[in-house]
DODO-625746 format. One record per residue (C-alpha): residue in three letters; x, y, z. Coordinates in Angstrom, 3 decimals. Last residue first. Layout:
BEGIN
   rest          X          Y          Z
    Ala          X          Y          Z
...
***
This chain:
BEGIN
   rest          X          Y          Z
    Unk    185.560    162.419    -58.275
    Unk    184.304    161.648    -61.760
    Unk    183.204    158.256    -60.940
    Unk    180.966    159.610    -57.772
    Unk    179.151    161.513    -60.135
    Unk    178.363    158.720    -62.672
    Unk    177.138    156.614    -60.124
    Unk    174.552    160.029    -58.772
    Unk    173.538    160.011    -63.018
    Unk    172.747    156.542    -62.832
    Unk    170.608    156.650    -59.660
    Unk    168.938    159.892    -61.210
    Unk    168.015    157.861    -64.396
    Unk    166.617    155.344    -61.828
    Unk    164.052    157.694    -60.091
    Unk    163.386    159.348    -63.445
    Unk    161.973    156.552    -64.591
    Unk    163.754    154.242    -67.518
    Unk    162.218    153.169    -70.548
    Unk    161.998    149.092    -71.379
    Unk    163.773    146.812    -73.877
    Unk    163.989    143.657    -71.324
    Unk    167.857    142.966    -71.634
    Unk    168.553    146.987    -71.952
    Unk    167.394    147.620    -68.766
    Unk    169.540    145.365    -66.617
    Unk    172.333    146.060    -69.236
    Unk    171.790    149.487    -68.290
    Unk    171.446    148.748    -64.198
    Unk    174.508    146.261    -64.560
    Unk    176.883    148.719    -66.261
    Unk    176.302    151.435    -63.722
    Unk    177.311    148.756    -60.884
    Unk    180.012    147.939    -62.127
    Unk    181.249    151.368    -63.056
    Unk    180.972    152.267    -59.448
    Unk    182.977    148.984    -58.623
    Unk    185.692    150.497    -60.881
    Unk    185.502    153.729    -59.054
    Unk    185.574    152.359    -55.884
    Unk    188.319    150.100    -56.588
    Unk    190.431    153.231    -58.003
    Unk    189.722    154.801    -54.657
    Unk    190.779    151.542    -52.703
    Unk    194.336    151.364    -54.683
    Unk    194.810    155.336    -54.271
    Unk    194.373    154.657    -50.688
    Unk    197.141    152.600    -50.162
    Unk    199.010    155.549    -48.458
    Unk    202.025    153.584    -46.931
    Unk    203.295    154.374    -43.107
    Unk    206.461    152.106    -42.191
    Unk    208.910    155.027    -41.735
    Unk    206.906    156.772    -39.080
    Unk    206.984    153.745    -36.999
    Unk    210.345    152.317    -38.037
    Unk    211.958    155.194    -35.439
    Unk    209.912    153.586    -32.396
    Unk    210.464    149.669    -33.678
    Unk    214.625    151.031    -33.926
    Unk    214.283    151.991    -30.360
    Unk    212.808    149.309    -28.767
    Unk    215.314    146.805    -30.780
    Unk    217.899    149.025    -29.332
    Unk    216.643    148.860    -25.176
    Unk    216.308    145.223    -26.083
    Unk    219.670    144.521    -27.088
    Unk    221.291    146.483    -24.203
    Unk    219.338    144.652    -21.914
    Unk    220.234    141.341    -23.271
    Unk    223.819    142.592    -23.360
    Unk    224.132    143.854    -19.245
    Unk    225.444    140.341    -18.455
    Unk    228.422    140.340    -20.878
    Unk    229.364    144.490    -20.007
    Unk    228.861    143.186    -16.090
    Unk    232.281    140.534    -16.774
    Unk    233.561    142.334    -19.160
    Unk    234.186    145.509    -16.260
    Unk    232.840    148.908    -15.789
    Unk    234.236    152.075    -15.060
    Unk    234.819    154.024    -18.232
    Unk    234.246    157.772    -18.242
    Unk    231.236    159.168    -19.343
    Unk    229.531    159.384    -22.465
    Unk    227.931    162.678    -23.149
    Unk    230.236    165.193    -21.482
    Unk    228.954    168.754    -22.119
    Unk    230.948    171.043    -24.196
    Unk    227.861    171.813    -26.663
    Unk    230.203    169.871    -29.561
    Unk    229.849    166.906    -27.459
    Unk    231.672    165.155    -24.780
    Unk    233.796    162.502    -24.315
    Unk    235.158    160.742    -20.908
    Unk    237.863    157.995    -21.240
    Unk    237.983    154.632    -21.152
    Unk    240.229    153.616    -18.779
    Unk    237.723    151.079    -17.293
    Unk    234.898    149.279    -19.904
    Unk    231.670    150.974    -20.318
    Unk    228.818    149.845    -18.737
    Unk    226.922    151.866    -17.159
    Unk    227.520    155.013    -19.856
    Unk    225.961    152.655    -22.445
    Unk    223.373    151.458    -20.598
    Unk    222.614    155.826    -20.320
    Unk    223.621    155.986    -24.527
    Unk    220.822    153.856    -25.116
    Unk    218.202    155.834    -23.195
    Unk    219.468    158.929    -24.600
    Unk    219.450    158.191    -28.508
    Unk    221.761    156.042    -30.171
    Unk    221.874    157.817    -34.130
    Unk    221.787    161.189    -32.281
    Unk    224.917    160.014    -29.560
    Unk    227.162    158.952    -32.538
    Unk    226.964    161.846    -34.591
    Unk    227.675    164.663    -31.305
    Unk    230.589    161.687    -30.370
    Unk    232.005    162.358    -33.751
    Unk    231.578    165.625    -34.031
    Unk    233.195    165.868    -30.505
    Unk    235.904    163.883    -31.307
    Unk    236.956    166.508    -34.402
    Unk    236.966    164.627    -37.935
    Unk    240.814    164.679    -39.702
    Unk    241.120    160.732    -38.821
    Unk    238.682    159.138    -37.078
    Unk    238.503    158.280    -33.092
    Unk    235.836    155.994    -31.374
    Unk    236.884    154.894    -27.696
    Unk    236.532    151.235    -27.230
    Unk    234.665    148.820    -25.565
    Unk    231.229    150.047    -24.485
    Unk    231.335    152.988    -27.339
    Unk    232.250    150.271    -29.761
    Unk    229.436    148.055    -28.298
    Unk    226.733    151.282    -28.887
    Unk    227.749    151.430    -32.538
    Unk    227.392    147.794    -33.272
    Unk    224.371    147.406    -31.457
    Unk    222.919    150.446    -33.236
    Unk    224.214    149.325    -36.416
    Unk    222.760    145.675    -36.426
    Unk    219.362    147.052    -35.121
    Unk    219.372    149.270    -38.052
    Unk    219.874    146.566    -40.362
    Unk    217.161    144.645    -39.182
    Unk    214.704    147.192    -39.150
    Unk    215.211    148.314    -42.494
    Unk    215.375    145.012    -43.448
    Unk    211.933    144.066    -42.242
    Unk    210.552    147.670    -43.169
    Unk    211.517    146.471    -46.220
    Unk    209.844    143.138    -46.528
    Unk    206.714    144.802    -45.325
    Unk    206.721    147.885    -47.996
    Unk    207.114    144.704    -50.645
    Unk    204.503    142.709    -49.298
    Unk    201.901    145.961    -49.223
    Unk    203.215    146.668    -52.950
    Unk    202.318    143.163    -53.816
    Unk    199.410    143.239    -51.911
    Unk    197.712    146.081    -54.098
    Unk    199.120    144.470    -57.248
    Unk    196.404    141.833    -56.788
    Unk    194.008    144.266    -56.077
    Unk    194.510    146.369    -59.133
    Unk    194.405    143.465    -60.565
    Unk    191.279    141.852    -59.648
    Unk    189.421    145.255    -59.828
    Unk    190.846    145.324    -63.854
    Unk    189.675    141.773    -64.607
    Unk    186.044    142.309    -63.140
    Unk    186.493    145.797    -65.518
    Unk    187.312    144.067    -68.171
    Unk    184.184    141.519    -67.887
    Unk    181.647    144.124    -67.256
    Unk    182.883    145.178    -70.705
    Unk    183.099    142.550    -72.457
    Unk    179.032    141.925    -71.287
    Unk    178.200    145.543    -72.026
    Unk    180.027    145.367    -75.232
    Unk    177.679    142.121    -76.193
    Unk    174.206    144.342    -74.975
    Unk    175.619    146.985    -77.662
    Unk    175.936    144.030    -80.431
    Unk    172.893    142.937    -79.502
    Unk    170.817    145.659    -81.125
    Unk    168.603    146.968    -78.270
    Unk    165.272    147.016    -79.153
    Unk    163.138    150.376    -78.510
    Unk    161.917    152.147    -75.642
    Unk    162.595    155.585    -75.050
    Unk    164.518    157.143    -72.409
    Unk    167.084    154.327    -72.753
    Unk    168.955    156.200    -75.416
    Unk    169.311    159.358    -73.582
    Unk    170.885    156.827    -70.424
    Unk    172.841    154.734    -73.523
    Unk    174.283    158.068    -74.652
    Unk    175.298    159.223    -71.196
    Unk    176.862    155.634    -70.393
    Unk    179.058    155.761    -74.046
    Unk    180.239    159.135    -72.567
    Unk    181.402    157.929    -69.215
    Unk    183.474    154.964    -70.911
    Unk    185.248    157.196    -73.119
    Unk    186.538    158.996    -70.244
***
């Protein structure tokens, strides 16, 4: 890093005292200044992927909750068939995007004649109709919560983003800072640094590196 090697120069150079040619203290200035503006972006683009991830887990949600409901009314109501795809693929498909607890409402209220399907294991996974409209209609709030429980649970793992590339970078940049300050500290009264401080530099320019 170009950066790193003009530090190591001014540390050798700051070993003995002499008059810093203001051009050098200038570049420390415009310096300190681009990386003020660098930390501010990085930080500003920081939210904008954490508003971004947001608004999709939003949709994601949202359209999931619209297919569950979808799917698990159709069960309720109807009994699923497509063309050239075996019923017990279908009801194997259906019954992994639902999930057990859904498919038990399910199962309470489906409407009469509907008959029972099973899965490709043999065993019956909705059961035959027995309900009515009537408890379908009053069992919908449940069924709407039971869905919007289970979409939150799946979201979970979905919603995770690793930021911590944007903190790292502001840890290096505020390392930077910080190294800038201390020579420019030194440089604006001309005077040698002590070992104690040269070490402090060289520990800033370690954690840089990482």
């Amino acid at each position: 890093m170009r950066m790193l090697r003009i530090v190591s120069w001014l540390i050798l150079a700051s070993l003995a005292a002499c008059t810093t040619p203001p051009e050098i203290k200038q570049a420390l200035v415009a310096k300190d200044q681009a990386y003020a503006e660098n930390e501010q972006l990085i930080q500003q683009y920081r939210e904008l992927v954490g508003l971004v991830t947001t608004r999709q887990h939003q949709w994601y949600r949202f359209v999931q909750t619209r297919l569950k409901l979808n799917l698990a009314l159709q069960w309720a109501t109807t009994n699923p068939t497509l063309v050239d795809v075996p019923d017990t693929e279908i009801t194997e498909d259906d019954a992994k995007l639902l999930g057990a607890e859904i498919i038990a409402l399910v199962n309470g209220i489906r409407l009469k004649s509907l008959p029972e399907r099973k899965g490709t294991n043999g065993q019956p996974v909705f059961l035959a109709g027995s309900g009515d409209m009537i408890n379908l209609i009053q069992q919908l709030p449940e069924l709407i919560a039971r869905i919007e429980q289970r979409v939150s649970a799946d979201s979970q793992a979905a919603s995770a983003v690793d930021l911590t590339a944007f903190d790292q970078y502001r840890i290096n940049i505020g390392a930077l800072r910080r190294i800038n300050a201390m020579i420019k500290q030194y440089l604006d009264i001309d005077v040698t640094l002590d070992r104690t401080d040269t070490l402090a530099l060289a520990d800033a320019l370690r954690q840089v590196r990482r």
